[in-house]
VOMAR-211109 format. One record per atom (N, C-alpha, C): residue number from 1; residue in one letter; atom name; x, z, y. Coordinates in steps of 0.02 Angstrom, whole numbers, plus 50000, padded with zeros to 5 digits. Example, Ala and Ser with C-alpha at 12.3 -4.5 7.8 and 13.67 -1.06 7.14 Angstrom:
<nodes>
<node><num>1</num><residuo>a</residuo><atomo>N</atomo><x>50660</x><z>50390</z><y>49716</y></node>
<node><num>1</num><residuo>a</residuo><atomo>CA</atomo><x>50615</x><z>50390</z><y>49775</y></node>
<node><num>1</num><residuo>a</residuo><atomo>C</atomo><x>50660</x><z>50390</z><y>49835</y></node>
<node><num>2</num><residuo>s</residuo><atomo>N</atomo><x>50642</x><z>50354</z><y>49888</y></node>
<node><num>2</num><residuo>s</residuo><atomo>CA</atomo><x>50684</x><z>50357</z><y>49947</y></node>
<node><num>2</num><residuo>s</residuo><atomo>C</atomo><x>50645</x><z>50394</z><y>50002</y></node>
</nodes>
This chain:
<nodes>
<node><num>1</num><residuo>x</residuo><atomo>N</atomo><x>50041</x><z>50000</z><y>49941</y></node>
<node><num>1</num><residuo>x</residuo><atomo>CA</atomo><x>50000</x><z>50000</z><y>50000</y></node>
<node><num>1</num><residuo>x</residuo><atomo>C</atomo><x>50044</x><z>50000</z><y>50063</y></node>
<node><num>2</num><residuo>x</residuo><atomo>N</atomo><x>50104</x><z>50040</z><y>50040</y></node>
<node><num>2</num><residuo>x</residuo><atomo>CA</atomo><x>50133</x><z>50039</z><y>50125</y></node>
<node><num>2</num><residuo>x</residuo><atomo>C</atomo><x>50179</x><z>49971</z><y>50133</y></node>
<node><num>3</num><residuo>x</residuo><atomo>N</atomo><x>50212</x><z>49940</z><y>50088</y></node>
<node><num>3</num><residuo>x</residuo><atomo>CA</atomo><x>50232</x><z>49867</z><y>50092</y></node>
<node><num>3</num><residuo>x</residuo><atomo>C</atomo><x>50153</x><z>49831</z><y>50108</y></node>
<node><num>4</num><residuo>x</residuo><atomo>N</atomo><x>50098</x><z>49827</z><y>50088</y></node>
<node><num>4</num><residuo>x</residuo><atomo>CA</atomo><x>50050</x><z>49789</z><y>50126</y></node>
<node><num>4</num><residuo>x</residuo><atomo>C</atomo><x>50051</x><z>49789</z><y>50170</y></node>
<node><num>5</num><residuo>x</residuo><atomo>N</atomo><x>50053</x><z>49853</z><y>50225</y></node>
<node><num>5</num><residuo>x</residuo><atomo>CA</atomo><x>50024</x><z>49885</z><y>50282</y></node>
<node><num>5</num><residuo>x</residuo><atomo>C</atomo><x>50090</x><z>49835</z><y>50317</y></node>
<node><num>6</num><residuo>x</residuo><atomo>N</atomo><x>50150</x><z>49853</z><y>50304</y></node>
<node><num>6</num><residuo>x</residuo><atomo>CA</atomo><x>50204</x><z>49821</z><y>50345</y></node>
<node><num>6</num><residuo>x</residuo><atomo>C</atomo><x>50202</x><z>49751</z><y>50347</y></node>
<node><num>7</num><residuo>x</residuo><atomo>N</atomo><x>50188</x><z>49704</z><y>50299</y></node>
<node><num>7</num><residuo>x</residuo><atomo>CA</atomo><x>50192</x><z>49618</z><y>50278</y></node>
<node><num>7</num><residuo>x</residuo><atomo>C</atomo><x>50126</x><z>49622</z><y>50335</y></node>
<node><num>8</num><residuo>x</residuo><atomo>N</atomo><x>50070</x><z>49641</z><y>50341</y></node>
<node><num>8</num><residuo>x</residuo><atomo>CA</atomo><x>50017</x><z>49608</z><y>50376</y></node>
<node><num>8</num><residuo>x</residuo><atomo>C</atomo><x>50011</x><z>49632</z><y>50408</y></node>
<node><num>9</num><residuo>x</residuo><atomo>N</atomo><x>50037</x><z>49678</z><y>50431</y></node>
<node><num>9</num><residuo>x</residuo><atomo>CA</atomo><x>50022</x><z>49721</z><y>50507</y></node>
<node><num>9</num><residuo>x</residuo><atomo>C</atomo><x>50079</x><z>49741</z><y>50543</y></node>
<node><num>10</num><residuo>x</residuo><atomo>N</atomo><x>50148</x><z>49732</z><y>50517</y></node>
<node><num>10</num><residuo>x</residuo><atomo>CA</atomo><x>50214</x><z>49738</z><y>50548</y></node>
<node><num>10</num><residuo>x</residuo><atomo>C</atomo><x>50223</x><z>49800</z><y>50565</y></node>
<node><num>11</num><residuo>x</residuo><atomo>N</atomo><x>50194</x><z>49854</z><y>50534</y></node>
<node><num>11</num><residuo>x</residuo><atomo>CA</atomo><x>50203</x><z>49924</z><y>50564</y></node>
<node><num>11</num><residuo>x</residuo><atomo>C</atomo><x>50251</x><z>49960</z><y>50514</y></node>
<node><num>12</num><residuo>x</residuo><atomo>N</atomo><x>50290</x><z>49995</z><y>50525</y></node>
<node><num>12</num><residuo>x</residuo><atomo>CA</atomo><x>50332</x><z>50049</z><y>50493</y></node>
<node><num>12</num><residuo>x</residuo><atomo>C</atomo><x>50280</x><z>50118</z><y>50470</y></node>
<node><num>13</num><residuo>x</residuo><atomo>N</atomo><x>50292</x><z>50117</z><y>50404</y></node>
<node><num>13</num><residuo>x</residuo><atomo>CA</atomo><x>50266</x><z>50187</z><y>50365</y></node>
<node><num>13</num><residuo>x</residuo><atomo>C</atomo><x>50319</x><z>50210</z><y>50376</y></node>
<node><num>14</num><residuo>x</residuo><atomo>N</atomo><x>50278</x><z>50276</z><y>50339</y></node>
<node><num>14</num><residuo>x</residuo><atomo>CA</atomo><x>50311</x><z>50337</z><y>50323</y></node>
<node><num>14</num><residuo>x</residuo><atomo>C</atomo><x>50264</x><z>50381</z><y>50273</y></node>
<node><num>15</num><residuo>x</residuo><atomo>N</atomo><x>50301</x><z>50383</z><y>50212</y></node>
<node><num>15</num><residuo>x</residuo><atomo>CA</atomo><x>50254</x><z>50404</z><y>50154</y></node>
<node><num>15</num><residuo>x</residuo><atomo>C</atomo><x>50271</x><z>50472</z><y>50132</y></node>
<node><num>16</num><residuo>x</residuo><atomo>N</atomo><x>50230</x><z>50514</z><y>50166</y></node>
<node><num>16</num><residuo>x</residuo><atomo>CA</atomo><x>50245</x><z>50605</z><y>50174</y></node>
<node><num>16</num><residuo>x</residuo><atomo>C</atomo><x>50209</x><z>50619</z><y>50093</y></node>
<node><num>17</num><residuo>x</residuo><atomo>N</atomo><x>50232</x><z>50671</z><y>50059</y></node>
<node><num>17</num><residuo>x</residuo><atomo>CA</atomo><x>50192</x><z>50679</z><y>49997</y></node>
<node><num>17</num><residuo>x</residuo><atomo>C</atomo><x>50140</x><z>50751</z><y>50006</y></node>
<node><num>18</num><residuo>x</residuo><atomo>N</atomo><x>50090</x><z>50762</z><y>49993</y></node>
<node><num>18</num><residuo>x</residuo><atomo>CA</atomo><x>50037</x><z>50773</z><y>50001</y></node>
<node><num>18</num><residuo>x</residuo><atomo>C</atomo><x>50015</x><z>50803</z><y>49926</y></node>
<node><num>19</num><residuo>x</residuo><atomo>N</atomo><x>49953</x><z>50858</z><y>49934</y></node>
<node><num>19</num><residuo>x</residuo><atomo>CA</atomo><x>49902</x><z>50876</z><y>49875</y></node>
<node><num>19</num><residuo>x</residuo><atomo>C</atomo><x>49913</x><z>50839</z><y>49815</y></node>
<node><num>20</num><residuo>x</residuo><atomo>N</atomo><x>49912</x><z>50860</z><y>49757</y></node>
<node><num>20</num><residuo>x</residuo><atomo>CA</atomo><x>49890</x><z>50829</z><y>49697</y></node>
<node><num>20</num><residuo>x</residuo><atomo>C</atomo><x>49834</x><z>50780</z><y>49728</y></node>
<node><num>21</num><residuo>x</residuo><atomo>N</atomo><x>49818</x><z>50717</z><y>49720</y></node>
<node><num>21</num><residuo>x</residuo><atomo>CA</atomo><x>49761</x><z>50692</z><y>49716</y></node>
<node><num>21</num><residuo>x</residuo><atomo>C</atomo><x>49746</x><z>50680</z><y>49804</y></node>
<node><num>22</num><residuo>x</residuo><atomo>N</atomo><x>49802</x><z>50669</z><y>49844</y></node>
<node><num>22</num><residuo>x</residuo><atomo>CA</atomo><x>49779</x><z>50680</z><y>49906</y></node>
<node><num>22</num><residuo>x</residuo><atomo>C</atomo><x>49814</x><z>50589</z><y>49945</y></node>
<node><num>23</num><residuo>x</residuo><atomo>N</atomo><x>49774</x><z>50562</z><y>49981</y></node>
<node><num>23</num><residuo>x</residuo><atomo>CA</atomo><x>49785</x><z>50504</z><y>50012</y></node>
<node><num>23</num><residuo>x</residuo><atomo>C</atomo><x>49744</x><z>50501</z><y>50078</y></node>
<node><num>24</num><residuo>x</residuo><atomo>N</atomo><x>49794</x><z>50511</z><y>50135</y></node>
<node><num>24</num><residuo>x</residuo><atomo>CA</atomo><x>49764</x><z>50502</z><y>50174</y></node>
<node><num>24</num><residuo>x</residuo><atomo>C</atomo><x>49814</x><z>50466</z><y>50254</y></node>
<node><num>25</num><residuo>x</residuo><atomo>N</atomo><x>49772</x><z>50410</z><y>50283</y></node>
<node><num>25</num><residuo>x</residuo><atomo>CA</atomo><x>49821</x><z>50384</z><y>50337</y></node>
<node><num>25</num><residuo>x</residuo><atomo>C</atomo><x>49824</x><z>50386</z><y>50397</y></node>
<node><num>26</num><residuo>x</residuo><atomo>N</atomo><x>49869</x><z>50418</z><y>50437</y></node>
<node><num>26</num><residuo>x</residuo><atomo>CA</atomo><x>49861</x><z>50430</z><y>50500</y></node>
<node><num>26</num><residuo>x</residuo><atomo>C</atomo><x>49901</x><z>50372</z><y>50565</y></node>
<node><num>27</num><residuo>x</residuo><atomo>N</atomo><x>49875</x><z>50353</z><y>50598</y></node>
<node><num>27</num><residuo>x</residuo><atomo>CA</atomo><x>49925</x><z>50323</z><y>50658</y></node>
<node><num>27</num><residuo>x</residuo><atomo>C</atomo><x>49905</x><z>50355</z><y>50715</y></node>
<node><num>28</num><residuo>x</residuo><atomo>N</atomo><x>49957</x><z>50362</z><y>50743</y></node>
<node><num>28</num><residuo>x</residuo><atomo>CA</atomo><x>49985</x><z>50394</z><y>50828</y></node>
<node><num>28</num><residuo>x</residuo><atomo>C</atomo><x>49944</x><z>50462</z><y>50810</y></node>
<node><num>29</num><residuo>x</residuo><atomo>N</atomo><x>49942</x><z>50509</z><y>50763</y></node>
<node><num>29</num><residuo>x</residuo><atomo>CA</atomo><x>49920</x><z>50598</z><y>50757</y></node>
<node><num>29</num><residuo>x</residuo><atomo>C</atomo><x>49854</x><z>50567</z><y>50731</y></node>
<node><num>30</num><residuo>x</residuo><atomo>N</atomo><x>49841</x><z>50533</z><y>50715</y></node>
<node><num>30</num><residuo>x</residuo><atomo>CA</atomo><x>49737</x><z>50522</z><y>50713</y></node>
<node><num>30</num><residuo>x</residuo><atomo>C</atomo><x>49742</x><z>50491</z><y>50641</y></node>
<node><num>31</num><residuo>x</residuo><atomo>N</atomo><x>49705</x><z>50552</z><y>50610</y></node>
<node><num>31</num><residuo>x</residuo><atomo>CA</atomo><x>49675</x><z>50496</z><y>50540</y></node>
<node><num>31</num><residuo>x</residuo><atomo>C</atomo><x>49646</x><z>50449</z><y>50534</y></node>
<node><num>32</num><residuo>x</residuo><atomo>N</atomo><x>49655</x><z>50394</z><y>50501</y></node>
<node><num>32</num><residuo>x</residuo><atomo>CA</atomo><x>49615</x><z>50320</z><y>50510</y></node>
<node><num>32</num><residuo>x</residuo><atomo>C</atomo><x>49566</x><z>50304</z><y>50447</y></node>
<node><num>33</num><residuo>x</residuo><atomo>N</atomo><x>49601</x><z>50340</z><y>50402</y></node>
<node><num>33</num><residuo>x</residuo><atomo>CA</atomo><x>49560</x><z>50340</z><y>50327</y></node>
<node><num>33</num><residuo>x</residuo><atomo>C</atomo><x>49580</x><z>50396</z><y>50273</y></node>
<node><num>34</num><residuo>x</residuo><atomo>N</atomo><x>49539</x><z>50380</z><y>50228</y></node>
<node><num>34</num><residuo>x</residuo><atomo>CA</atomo><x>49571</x><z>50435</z><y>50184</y></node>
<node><num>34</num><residuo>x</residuo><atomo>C</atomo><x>49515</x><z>50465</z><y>50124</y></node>
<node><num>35</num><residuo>x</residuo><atomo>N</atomo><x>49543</x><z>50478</z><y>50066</y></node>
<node><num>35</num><residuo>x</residuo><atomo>CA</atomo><x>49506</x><z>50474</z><y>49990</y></node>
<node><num>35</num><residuo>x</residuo><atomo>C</atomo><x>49443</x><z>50518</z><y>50022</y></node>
<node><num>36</num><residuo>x</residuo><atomo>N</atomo><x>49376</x><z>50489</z><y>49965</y></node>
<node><num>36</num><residuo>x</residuo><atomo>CA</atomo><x>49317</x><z>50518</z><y>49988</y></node>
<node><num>36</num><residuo>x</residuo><atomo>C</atomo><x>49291</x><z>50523</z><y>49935</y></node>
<node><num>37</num><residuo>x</residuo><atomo>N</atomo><x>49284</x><z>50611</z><y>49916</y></node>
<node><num>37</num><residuo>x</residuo><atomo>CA</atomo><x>49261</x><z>50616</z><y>49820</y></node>
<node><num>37</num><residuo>x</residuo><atomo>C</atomo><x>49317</x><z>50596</z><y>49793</y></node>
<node><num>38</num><residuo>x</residuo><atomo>N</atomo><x>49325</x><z>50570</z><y>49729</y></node>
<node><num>38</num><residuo>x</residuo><atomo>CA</atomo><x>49348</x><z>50538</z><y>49692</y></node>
<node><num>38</num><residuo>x</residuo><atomo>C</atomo><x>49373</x><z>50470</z><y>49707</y></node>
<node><num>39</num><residuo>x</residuo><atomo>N</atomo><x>49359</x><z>50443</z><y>49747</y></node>
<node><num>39</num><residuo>x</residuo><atomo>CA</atomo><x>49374</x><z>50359</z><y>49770</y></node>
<node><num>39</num><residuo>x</residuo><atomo>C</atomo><x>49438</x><z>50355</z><y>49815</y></node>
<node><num>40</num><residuo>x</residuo><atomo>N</atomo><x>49465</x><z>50318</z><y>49807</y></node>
<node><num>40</num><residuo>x</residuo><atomo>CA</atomo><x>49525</x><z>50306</z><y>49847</y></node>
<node><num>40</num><residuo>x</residuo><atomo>C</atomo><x>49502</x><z>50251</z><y>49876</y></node>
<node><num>41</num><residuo>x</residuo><atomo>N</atomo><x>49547</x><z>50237</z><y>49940</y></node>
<node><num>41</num><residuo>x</residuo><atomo>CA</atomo><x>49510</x><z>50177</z><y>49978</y></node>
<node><num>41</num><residuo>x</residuo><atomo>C</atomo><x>49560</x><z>50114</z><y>49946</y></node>
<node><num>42</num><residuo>x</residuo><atomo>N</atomo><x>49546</x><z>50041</z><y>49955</y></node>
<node><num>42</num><residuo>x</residuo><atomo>CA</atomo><x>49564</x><z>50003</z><y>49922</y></node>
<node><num>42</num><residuo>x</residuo><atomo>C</atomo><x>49643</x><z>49987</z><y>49970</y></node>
<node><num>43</num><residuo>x</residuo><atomo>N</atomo><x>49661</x><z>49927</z><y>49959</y></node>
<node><num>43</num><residuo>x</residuo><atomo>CA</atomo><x>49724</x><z>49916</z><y>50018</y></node>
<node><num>43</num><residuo>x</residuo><atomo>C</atomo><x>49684</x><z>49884</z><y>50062</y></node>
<node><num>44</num><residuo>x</residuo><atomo>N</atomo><x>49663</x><z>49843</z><y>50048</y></node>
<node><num>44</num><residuo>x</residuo><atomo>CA</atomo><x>49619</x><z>49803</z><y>50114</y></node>
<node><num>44</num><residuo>x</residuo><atomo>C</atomo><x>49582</x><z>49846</z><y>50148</y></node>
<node><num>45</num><residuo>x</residuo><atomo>N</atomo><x>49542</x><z>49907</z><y>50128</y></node>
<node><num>45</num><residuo>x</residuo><atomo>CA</atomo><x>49528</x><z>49949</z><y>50177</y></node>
<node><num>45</num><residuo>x</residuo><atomo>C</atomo><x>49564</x><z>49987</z><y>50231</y></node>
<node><num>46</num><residuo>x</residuo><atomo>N</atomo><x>49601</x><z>49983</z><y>50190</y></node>
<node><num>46</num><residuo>x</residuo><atomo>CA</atomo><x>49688</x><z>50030</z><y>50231</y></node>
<node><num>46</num><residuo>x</residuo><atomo>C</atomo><x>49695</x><z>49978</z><y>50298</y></node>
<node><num>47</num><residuo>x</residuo><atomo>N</atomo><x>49722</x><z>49917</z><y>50283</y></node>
<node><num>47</num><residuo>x</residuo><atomo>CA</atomo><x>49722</x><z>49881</z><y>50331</y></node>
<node><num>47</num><residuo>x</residuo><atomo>C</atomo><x>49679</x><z>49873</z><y>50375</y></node>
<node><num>48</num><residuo>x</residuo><atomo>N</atomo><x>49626</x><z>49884</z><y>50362</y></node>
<node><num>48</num><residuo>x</residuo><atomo>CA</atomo><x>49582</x><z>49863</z><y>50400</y></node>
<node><num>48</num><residuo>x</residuo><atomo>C</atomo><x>49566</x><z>49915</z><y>50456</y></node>
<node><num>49</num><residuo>x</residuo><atomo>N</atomo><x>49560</x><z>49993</z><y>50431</y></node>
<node><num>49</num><residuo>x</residuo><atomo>CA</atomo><x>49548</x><z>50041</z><y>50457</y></node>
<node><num>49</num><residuo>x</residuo><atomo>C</atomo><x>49621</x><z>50045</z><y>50522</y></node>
<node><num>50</num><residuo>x</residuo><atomo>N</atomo><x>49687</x><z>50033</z><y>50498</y></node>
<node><num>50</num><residuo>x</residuo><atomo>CA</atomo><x>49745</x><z>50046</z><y>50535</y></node>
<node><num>50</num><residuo>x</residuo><atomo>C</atomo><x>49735</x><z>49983</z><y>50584</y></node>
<node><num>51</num><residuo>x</residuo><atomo>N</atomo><x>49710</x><z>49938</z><y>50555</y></node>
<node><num>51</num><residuo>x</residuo><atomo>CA</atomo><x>49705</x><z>49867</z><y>50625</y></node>
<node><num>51</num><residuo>x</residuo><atomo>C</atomo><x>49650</x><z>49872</z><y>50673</y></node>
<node><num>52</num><residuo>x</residuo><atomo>N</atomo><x>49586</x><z>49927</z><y>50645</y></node>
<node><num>52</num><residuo>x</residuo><atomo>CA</atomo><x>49554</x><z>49931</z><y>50711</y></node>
<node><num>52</num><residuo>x</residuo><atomo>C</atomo><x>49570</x><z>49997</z><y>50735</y></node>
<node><num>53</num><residuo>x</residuo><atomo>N</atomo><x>49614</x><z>50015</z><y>50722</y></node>
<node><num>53</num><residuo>x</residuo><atomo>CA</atomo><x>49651</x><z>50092</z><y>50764</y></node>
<node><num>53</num><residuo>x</residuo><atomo>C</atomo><x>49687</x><z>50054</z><y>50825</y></node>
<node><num>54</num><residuo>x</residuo><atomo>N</atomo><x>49731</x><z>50003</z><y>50813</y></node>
<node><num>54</num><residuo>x</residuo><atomo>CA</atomo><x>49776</x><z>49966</z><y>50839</y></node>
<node><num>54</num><residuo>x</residuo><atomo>C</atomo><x>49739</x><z>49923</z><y>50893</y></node>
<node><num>55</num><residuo>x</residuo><atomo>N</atomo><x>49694</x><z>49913</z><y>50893</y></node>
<node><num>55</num><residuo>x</residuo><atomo>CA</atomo><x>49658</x><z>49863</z><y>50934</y></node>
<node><num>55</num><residuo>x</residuo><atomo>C</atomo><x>49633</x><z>49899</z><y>51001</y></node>
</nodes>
């Protein structure tokens, strides 16, 4: 996911490790997404959520 995030969105991660079972993504201090229940979000959601942070 974080090589996605960089190829289509040119942004630099940083992959902090977190909870058993924990995924969640922040840009500039602000969460943008992040697991809900049991579901993890897909990659294309990732992107999508961090590109309308960016906008």
């Amino acid at each position: 996911m974080a090589a996605q995030l960089e190829r289509d969105l040119g942004v630099t991660t940083v992959l902090v490790p977190g909870g058993s079972g924990e995924l969640s993504v922040w840009v500039d201090d602000k969460q943008v997404i992040a697991k809900q229940g049991s579901r993890f979000p897909e990659p294309d959601e990732v992107v999508a959520a961090v590109r309308k942070h960016q906008a």
